[in-house]
N, C-alpha and C positions, 0 to 999 in steps of 0.2 A: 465598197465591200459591206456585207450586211451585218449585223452583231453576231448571227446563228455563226458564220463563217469565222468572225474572225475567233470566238470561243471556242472553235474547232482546230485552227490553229495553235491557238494559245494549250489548249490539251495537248496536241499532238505532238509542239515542243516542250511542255514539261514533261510528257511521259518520255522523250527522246533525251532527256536531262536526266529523268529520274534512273533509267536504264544504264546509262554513263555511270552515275554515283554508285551504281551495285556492281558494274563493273569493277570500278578504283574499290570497293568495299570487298570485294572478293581478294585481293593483294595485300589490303592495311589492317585485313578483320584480326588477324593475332601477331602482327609484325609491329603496331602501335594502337595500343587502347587508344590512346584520349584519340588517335588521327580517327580510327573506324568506327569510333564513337559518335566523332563530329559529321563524318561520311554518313552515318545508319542516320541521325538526327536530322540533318539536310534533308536526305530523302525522306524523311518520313516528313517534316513540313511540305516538300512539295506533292507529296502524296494527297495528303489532307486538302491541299489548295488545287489540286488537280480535278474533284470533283465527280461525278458519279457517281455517290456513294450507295444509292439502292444496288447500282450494277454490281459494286464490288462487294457488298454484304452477298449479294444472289452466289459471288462467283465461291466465296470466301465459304458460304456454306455448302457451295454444291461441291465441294471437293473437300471431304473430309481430313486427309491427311493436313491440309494448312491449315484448319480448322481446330486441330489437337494442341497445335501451337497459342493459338487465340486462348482455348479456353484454360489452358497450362498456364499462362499469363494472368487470365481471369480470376482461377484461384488464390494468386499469392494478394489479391486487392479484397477479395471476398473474404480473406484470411483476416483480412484489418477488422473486421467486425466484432471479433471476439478477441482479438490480443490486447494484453497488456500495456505495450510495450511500444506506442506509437510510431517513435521517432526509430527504435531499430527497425520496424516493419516496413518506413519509409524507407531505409535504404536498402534492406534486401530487396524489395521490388524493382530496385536500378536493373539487376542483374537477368530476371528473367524478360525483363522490356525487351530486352535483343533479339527475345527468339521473334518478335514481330515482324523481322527481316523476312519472315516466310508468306506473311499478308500481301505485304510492297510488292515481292518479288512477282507471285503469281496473278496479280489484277494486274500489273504495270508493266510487266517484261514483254519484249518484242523477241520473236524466233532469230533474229539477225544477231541477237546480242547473246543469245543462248551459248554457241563454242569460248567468247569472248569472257562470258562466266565465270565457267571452266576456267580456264587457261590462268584466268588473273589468280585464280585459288592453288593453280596447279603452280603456279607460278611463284608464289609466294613460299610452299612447302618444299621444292626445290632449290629457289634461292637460301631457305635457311639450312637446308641438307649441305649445301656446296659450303656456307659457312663455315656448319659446323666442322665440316672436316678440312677444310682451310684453318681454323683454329688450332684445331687437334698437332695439326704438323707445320704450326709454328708460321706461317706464312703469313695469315694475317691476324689482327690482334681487335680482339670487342672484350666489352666489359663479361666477364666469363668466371662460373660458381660451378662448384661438384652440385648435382642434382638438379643444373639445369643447361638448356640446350639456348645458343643466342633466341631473345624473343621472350619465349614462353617456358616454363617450368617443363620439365620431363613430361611429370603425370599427363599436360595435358596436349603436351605435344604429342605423344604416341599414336591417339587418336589419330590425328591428321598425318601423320607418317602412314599406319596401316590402313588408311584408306586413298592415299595416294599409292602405296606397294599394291593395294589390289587392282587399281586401274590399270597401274603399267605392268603389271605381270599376266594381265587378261592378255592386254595389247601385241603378248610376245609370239610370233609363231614358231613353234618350237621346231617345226619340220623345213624350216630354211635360218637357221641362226647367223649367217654369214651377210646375213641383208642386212643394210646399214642400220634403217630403221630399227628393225629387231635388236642391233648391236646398241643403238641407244634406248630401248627400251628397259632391255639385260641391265644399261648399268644404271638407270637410275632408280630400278629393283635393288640391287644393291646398296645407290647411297641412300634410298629407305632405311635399310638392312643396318645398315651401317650406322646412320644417326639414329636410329633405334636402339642399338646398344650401346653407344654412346650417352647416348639421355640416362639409358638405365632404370626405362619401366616395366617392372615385372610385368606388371596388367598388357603392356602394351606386349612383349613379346609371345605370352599367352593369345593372345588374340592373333599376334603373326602367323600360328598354327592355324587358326580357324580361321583364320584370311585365308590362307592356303590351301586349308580344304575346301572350302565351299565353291573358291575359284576354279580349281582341278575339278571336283564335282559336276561342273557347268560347263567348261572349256573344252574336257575332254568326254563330256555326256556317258559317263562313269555308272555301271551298273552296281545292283549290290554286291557283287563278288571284288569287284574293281574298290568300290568306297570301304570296304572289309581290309583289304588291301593295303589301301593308301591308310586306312586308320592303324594299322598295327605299322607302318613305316614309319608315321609320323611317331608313335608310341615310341619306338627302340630309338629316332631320332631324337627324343626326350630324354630317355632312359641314358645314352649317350652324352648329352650334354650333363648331364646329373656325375657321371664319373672320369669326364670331362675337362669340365669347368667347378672351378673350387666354387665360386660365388655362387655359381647353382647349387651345388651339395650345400652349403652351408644353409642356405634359404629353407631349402627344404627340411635340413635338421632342425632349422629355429622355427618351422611352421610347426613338425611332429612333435617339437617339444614339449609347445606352447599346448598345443590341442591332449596332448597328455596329462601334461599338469593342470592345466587353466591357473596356472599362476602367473595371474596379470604383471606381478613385479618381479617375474624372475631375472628378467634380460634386458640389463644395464646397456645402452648402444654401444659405449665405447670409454674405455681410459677414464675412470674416474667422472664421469661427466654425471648429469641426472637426465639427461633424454634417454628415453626410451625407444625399440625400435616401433617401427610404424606397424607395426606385426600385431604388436602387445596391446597398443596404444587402440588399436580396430577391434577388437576383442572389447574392451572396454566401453568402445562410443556404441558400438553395438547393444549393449547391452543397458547402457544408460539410453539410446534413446528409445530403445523396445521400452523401458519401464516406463517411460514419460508419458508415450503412447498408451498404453494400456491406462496409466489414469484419467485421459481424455479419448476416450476409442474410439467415440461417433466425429469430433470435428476437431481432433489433436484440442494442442496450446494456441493455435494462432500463427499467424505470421513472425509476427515479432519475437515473441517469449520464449526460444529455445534456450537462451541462455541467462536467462534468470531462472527458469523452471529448472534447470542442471543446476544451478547456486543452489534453491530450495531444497532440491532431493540430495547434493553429496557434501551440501555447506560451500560457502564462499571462499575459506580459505583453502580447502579440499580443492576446488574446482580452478583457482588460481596457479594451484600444484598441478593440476593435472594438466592445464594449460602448456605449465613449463617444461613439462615433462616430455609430452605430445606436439605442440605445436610453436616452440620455444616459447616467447612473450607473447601469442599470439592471444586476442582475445576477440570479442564481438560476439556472431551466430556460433550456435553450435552447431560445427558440423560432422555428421555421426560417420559420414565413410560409406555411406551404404544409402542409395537415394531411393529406394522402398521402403527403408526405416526413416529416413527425414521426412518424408510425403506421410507416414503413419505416424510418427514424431508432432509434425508441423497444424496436419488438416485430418487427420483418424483417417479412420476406413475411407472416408469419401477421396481423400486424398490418394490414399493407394488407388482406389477403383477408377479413377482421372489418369494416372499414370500408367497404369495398364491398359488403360483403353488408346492412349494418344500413342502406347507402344505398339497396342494391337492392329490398329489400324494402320501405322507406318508398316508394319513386318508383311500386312499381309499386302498391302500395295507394292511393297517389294519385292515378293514374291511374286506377284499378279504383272510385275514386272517384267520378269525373267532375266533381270540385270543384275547379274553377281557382284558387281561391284554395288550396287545399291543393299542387295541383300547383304553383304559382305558389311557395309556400314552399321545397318540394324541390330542385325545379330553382336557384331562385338559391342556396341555400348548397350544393350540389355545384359551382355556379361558385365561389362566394367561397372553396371550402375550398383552390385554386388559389394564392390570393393570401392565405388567412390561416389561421388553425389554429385558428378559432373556438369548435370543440365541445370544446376544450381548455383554450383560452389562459383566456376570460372569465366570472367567476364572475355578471356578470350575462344575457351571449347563452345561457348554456348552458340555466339554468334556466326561459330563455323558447324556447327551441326544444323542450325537451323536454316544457314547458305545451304549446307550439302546435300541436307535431306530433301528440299525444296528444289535445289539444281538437279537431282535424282528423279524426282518426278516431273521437271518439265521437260527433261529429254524423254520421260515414258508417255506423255500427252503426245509431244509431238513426234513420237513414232506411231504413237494411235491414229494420228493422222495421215501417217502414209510419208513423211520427212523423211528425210535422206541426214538429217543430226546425228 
């Protein structure tokens, strides 16, 4: 056998490896950090030793949307140049290295393992839905906290809740509901539905509306008069819940409060405690890291320095208080709640202008899609990025947005191609 051959094998079975590991990495990405850690790591060594690397530079730039990921990445190491703050800039870098899962995936995935993707992800958002409500009603028993779902924290479970609710609520055909299929599609729209409220993500239920629109929009190819329509149903569907549900009334009283008074310390969370609600608390970081930005506008603070530049401007024992306040003992990055303010925070203008391009060019490939669950993806975390700083903050949303968005577009490649995916 010749060396040309057997280095063709040797490819052939690390990329048949490396496919496997994205596989198991679509189940373990928010089920066990350090496992889908060690999963994304593997693959990414035999990525590197696998070889090609002109071809996959060519492929990596001919396709812009994996390419938004690269340079998003790029930024936070470009960031080290001008921070302070060395050794914190090393570690926040751990976290956006994940979205690199979107390089791997599109030079190295075979069309055979494409559904198998899927499924291992679909897989994994299900298994912690059946959980979580196996918990609920006592059945069975995991380590289990108000404000989070087994796994992953609410906030960032929502995400993958309402982008598994949009896939199976596409799936449903509404003009035969007695077919079994359908019958299980129906319900596990609901144990969506269901560990969605459960978790208790405001963001996330907001976005269930606009899952729901866009899906009906596309499902039922819905004219203006129809989308007019569905928008004032989903309205008084709101308006309903608000007179409802106490916990909604009350949200929304502490939101019109807050925006009336702007007094940051009016709303104590609870009984004598000194937290504050997360209401208050977003108001605040908002507004500390607009200022931070503005005294670095062209290249922010740096990578690193978000949280010494907040000691500077509100003092250290100020900003230990606000800590405690806001994010119990929490200390480290500062993170503002709002990933247009962190990106103009972190790197100025260039920062924002990187962020809106790497969203522009996903939304409009989503679009160009014509896959509502893909578009359905975009659209809600360009809202959530409003109220959280997710493609930042979370070592488990990240490496499932960059799976998702990435699994999004190789099923739109390969229906370019004429597949049957």
């Amino acid at each position: 056998m010749k060396i040309k051959e057997i280095y063709r094998l040797y490819q052939y079975y690390l990329n048949e490896i490396i496919n496997i590991l994205i596989t198991i990495a679509g189940f373990v990405i928010f089920i066990h950090h350090k496992a889908s850690r060690a999963v994304l790591v593997t693959a990414l060594i035999l990525w590197l030793l696998s070889g090609n690397y002109k071809e996959k530079a060519a492929l990596i730039f001919k396709h812009k949307l994996v390419l938004t990921f690269v340079v998003f990445v790029g930024l936070f190491f470009l960031g080290m140049l001008w921070t302070d703050n060395f050794y914190a800039g090393r570690k926040i870098i751990e976290r956006p290295l994940l979205f690199l899962i979107a390089p791997i995936m599109l030079t190295a995935y075979k069309p055979k393992y494409l559904k198998l993707f899927f499924w291992s992800m679909m897989g994994a958002i299900i298994f912690t839905g059946i959980l979580t409500l196996l918990i609920k009603l006592g059945i069975a028993h995991y380590p289990y906290s108000v404000g989070k779902a087994p796994f992953v924290h609410r906030v960032y479970l929502a995400g993958m809740l309402v982008f598994a609710y949009s896939y199976f609520i596409y799936k449903i055909d509404f003009s035969n509901l007695k077919k079994l299929s359908n019958i299980v599609w129906l319900l596990l729209v609901l144990l969506m539905i269901y560990t969605l409220i459960v978790s208790g993500s405001r963001m996330g239920l907001i976005n269930l509306f606009v899952a729901t629109f866009i899906i009906a929009v596309y499902k039922f190819r819905l004219g203006l008069k129809k989308i007019a329509l569905l928008s004032v149903s989903i309205a008084l569907f709101a308006t309903a819940l608000y007179f409802v549900s106490p916990k909604v009334n009350m949200q929304v009283h502490r939101t019109i409060n807050v925006l009336k008074t702007m007094d940051l310390r009016a709303q104590i969370f609870e009984h004598e405690t000194e937290r504050r609600t997360s209401l208050t608390c977003r108001f605040e970081f908002w507004y500390y890291a607009w200022t931070l930005g503005k005294k670095h506008p062209l290249l922010g603070v740096g990578t690193g320095d978000g949280i010494d530049e907040l000691g500077k401007l509100i003092g250290k024992k100020e900003e230990k208080q606000l800590f405690k306040q806001c994010l119990g003992n929490g200390s480290g990055q500062f993170n503002p709640h709002n990933m247009y303010l962190f990106m103009f925070m972190q790197f100025g203008i260039l920062g924002v202008g990187v962020l809106l391009w790497m969203l522009y060019i996903q939304l409009k490939t989503a679009f160009e899609s014509r896959n509502p669950v893909f578009i359905s993806l975009i659209v809600t975390t360009v809202l959530t990025l409003f109220a959280l700083s997710e493609l930042f903050t979370t070592r488990y949303f990240i490496p499932f947005y960059g799976y998702a968005v990435t699994l999004m577009y190789l099923f739109y490649l390969e229906q370019q191609k004429g597949s049957s995916v």
